[in-house]
Structures are given as structure tokens and as C-alpha cells.
C-alpha positions in Angstrom: 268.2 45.8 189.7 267.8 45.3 186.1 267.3 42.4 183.8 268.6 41.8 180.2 265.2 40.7 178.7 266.8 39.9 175.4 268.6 37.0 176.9 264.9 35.0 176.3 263.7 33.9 173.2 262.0 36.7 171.3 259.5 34.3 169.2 257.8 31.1 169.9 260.2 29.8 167.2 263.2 30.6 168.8 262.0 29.2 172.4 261.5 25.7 170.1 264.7 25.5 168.7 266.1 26.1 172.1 263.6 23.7 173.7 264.6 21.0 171.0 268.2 21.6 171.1 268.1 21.5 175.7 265.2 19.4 176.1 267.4 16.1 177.2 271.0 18.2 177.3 271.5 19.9 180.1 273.2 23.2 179.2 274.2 24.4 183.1 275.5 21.4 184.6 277.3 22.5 187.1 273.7 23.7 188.8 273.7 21.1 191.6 269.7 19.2 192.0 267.5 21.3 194.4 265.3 24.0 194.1 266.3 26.4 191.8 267.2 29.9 193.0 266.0 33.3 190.5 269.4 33.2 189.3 269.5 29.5 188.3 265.9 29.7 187.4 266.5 32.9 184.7 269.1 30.9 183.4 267.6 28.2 182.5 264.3 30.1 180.9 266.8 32.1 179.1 269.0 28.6 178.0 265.8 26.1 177.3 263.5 28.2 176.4 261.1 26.9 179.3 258.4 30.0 179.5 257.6 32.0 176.4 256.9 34.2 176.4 258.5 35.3 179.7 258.1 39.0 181.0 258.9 41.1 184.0 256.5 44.7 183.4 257.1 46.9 186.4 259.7 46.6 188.9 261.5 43.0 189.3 260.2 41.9 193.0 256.7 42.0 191.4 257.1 39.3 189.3 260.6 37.8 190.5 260.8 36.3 194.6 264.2 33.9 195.7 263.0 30.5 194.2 260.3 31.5 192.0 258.2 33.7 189.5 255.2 35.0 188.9 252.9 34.0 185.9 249.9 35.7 184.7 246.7 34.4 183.1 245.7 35.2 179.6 243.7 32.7 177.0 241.1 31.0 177.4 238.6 30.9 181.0 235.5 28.4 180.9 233.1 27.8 183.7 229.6 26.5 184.4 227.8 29.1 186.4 224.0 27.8 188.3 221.7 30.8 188.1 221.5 32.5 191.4 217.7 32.6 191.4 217.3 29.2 189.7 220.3 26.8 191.0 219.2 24.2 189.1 219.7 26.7 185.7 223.4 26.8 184.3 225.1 29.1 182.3 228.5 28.5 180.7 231.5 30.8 180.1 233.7 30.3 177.0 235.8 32.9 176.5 239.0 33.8 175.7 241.1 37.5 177.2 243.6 39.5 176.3 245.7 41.2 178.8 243.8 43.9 180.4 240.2 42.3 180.1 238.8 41.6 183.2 237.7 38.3 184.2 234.8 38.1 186.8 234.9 35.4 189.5 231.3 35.1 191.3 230.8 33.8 194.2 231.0 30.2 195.0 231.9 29.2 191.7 234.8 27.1 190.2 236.5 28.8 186.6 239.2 27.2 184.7 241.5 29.6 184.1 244.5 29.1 181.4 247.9 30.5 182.0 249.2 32.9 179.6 252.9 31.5 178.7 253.1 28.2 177.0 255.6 25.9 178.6 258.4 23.5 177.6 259.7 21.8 180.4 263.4 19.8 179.8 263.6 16.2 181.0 265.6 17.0 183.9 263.2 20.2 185.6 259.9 20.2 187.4 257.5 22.7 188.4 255.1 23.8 191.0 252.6 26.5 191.2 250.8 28.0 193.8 248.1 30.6 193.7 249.4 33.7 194.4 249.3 34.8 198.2 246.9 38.1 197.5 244.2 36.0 196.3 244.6 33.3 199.0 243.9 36.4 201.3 240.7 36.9 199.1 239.1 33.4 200.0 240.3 32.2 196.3 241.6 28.3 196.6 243.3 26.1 194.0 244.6 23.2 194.3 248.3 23.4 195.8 251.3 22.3 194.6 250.3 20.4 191.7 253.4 18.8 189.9 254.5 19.7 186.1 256.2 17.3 184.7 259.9 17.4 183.2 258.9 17.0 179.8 255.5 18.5 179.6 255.3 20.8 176.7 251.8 23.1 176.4 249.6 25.6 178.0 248.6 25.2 181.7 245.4 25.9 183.3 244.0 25.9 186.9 240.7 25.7 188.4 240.1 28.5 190.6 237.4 28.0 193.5 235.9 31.1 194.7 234.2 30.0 198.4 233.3 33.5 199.6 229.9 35.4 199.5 231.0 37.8 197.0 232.3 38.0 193.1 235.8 38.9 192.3 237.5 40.3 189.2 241.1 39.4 188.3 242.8 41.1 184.7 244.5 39.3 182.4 247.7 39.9 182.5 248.4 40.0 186.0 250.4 37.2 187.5 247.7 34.9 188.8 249.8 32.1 190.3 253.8 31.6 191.3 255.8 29.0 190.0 259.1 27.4 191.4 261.2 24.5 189.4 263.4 21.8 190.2 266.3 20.3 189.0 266.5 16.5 189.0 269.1 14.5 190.5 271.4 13.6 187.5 270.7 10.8 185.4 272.4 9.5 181.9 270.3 11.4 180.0 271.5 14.5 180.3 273.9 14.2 182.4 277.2 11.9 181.4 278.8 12.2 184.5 275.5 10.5 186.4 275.9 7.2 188.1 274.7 3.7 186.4 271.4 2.5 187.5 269.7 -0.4 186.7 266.5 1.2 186.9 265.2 2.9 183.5 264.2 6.7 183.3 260.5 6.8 182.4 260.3 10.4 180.0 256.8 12.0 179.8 254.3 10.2 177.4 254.6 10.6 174.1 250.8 10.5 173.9 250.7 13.6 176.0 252.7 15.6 174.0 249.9 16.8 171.9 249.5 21.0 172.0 245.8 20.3 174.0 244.0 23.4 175.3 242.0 23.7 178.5 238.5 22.4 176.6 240.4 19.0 175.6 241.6 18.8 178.8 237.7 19.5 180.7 236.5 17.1 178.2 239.0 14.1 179.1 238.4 14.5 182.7 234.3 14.7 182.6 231.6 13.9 180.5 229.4 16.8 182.6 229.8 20.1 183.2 232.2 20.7 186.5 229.7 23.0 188.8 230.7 24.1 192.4 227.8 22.3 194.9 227.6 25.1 196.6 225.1 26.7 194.8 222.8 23.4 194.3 223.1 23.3 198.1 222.1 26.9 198.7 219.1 26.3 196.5 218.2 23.0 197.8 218.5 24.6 201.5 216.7 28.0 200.4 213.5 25.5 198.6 213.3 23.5 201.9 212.7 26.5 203.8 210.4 27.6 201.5 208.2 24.0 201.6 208.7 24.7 205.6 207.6 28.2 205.7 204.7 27.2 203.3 203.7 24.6 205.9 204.0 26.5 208.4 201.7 29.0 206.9 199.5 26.1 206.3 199.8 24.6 209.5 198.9 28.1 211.0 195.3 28.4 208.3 194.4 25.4 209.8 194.8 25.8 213.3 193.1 29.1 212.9 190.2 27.0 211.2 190.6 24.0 213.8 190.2 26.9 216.3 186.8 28.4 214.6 185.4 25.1 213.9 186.3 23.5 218.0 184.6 27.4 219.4 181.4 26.7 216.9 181.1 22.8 218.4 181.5 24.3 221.9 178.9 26.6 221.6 176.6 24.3 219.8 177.4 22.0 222.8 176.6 24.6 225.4 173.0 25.4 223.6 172.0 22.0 223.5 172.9 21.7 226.8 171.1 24.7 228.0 167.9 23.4 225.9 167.9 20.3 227.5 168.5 21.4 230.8 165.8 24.1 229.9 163.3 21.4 228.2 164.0 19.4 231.7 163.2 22.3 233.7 159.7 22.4 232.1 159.0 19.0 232.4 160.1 18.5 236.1 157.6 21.9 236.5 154.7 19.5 234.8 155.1 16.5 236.8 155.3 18.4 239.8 151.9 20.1 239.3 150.6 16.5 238.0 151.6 15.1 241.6 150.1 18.3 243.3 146.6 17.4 241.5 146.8 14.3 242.5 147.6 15.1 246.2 144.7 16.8 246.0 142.3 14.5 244.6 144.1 11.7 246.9 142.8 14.2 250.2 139.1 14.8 249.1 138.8 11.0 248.7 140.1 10.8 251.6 138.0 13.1 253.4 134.8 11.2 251.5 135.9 8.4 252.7 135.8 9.3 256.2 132.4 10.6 256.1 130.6 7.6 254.6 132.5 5.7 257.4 130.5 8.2 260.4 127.9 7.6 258.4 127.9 3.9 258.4 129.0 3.6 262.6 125.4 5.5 263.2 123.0 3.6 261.1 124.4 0.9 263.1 123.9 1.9 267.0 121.0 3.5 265.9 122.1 7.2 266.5 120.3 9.6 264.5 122.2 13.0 263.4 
């Protein structure tokens, strides 16, 4: 299966002048509205000068499937990386490669990523891209089926996410996404056999028709860099368990402490208890000898007493001893 490659412009020039002299003529007209078919679709590259500059290296079902074609990445990639030690820490990427450079991916990132062709799209075709199926496989995301407008003239760029636990290298030059395009339903425009409607045809701004590249475009949509949360949530997850583990180690000096400091008031408790029941023992052994003296004395008074009493009974009745 070959290709004539020399039906496509050969210069940037020449895909203007057949951009300009196509953009609101349509030059195959008797391609019905609907998805265009690789047939239809070379055509029209080859007639409008859509994609310049547009190249098939290597065999044709690389870069060619039924209803669409592969484009590659070239140009300029910018990104805003968070350190992987220091989350909070970013560090940009601004640069632009040439096919064959390799562009790393790391891991839960987003990178904008600019597509190498520059595109002029007539008033009566619209595209689609889709990243291409390999790097779906990989865990790579962007956003699907975005719509390129009929009219859009300039270089595209897509942000691709990387969700997976590892970095990834893509080359420039390789087809990075495929594109399909559609042909309108007919409309006065470019098309004089199209019905009347009362309804105007809006074209593609004016005010959008400046040749912007991918930094005037980041700049438009945000004031701050565009950082994947990932990362920030990693680090504010991998800090929390840090505090936790600190605590815990805290938690674990203190109940060691606790522990010494509960075993010192026990034993303290247990000595004073021992000295009072000791100091107790003592004085219940001096009160007992205190009563025993006093027995004692109580019993020889006693026994004094009894004598004066025979004593007394005698001198009475007049008994002598």
C-alpha cells in the first residue's frame, strides 16, 4: 500500500495558500457529511492543506486506521512538577523537543504536551482526538474527545495525566494521539446547493484566530500553576502519619514514664504501709506491757488490802495472832 506524499503541501506556505483558497469552498463536494473515511480524510489534507506538515514514516497502518490518523508530539511540553520528597516544592518544565528527544512523564503528574503539526481547519470540518490506545494501556489519561473547531487555525496541545506509580518516557516524534474529522452537514457557505435556513452560521472567532502557543493558552485558563493533587495528597497523608507515628512514640515515652513513676508511688505506698503497721506493732507491744505492770500492781494492792482487812477483824474480837 503506498501513498503519494507529494500530493500535501511541501511548505507551510503552500498549506496557507491552500488553506486560504479552501477554507470556506469546499473543494470535494460530492463527500456526503459523516465521519470521514482515510480516503476522504487524505483528500482533504492533501486539497486544504488541513495538517502540515503531514507524514506517514514506516509502514501506512502505523500512522493511518479507517477514520482516522495518527499525530505525533513535537514543540513545546510545560509542566509543574511537586518535589517527591517536599510536595509542597515545585519545579517547572519549559521545554521545547525535537523529534527523537525524549520526554519524561513522572508519576502522578499532569504535562501539557504540544502536537507537532500546525492545523488549519476549513469552515465545514471538525476534529476529534483521542490519546492513542498504547498509552491508555499505560495508565496515561487525557481528556477524550475534545472538539476542534471548523475554523480553528494553530498548534494543539493536550494535557496528559499520568495516574500510575511509575514515570514514563514518550519521544517526540511518535504519534502521541489519533485524530478523526467530520464533515458538516452542507450550509451556504460552502456549499451552494445547501438548503435556506433562517438560522445564521456562526464561523470561529475572529479573536481566536491569533497563532497562540501552549504558554498563552496555560496563562488564559489560570493565574497558578496547574499541579496534579496527587502528590499534595500523598505528602499531606505521608506528614500525618509522621505527626501519628511521632505521637505514638510519645504516647509510648510516656506510658513507659507513667509506668516508672505509678511502680515508685506503689512501692513508696507499700513502705509506709509496712512502717506504720511496723510503728503500730511496737506500740500495741508497749501498751500491752503497760497494762501487764499494772495488772500487777492492781494484784499486790489487792493482796495488801486483804491483809490489813484480817488484821482489822482481830483487833476487833479480840483474837491475838
Amino acid at each position: 500500500m503506498a501513498i503519494d506524499l507529494k500530493q500535501f503541501a511541501s511548505s507551510d506556505e503552500e498549506a496557507q495558500q491552500l488553506f486560504d483558497a479552501t477554507r470556506s469552498t469546499d473543494p470535494l463536494p460530492d463527500v456526503a457529511p459523516s465521519l470521514l473515511n482515510t480516503a476522504d480524510l487524505l483528500d482533504y489534507i492533501a486539497a486544504t492543506g488541513m495538517i502540515y506538515p503531514f507524514e506517514i514514516p514506516g509502514p501506512v497502518d502505523r500512522r493511518l486506521k479507517p477514520a482516522s490518523c495518527a499525530i505525533p508530539f513535537a514543540g513545546r511540553a510545560m509542566a509543574w512538577i511537586p518535589d517527591r520528597k517536599h510536595p509542597d516544592q515545585i519545579k517547572p518544565l519549559d521545554r521545547e523537543f525535537r523529534p527523537g528527544q525524549k520526554l519524561r512523564l513522572p508519576r502522578n503528574s499532569i504535562v501539557f504536551i504540544t502536537l507537532q503539526p500546525y492545523f488549519r481547519i476549513p469552515d465545514y470540518i471538525a476534529g476529534r482526538y483521542n490519546l492513542a490506545i498504547t498509552q491508555i494501556y499505560r495508565g496515561l489519561l487525557v481528556g477524550t474527545g475534545p472538539l476542534v473547531d471548523p475554523g480553528f487555525e494553530g498548534l494543539l496541545s493536550v494535557p496528559v495525566h499520568n495516574l500510575t506509580a511509575g514515570d514514563y518516557e514518550l519521544t517526540a516524534g511518535d504519534p502521541l494521539v489519533w485524530m478523526e474529522f467530520t464533515k458538516l452537514s452542507d450550509n451556504l457557505r460552502w456549499s451552494e446547493t445547501a438548503r435556506q435556513s433562517p438560522n445564521p452560521y456562526v464561523p470561529f472567532p475572529p479573536r481566536k484566530l491569533e497563532r497562540r502557543g501552549l504558554a498563552d493558552y496555560l496563562a488564559a485558563a489560570s493565574s497558578e500553576p496547574i499541579v496534579s493533587s496527587i502528590p499534595q495528597e500523598v505528602g499531606v497523608a505521608r506528614r500525618a502519619a509522621e505527626q501519628a507515628r511521632n505521637s505514638v512514640r510519645r504516647l509510648q515515652g510516656l506510658s513507659l514514664f507513667a509506668g516508672v513513676v505509678l511502680l515508685v508511688t506503689i512501692a513508696a505506698l507499700l513502705l509506709q504501709t509496712f512502717g506504720a503497721i511496723r510503728d503500730e506493732g511496737k506500740d500495741r507491744s508497749a501498751l500491752q506491757e503497760r497494762v501487764d505492770r499494772l495488772d500487777r500492781t492492781l494484784d499486790s494492792q489487792q493482796r495488801q488490802l486483804k491483809a490489813v482487812r484480817r488484821q482489822a477483824s482481830r483487833s476487833r474480837t479480840g483474837t491475838r495472832p
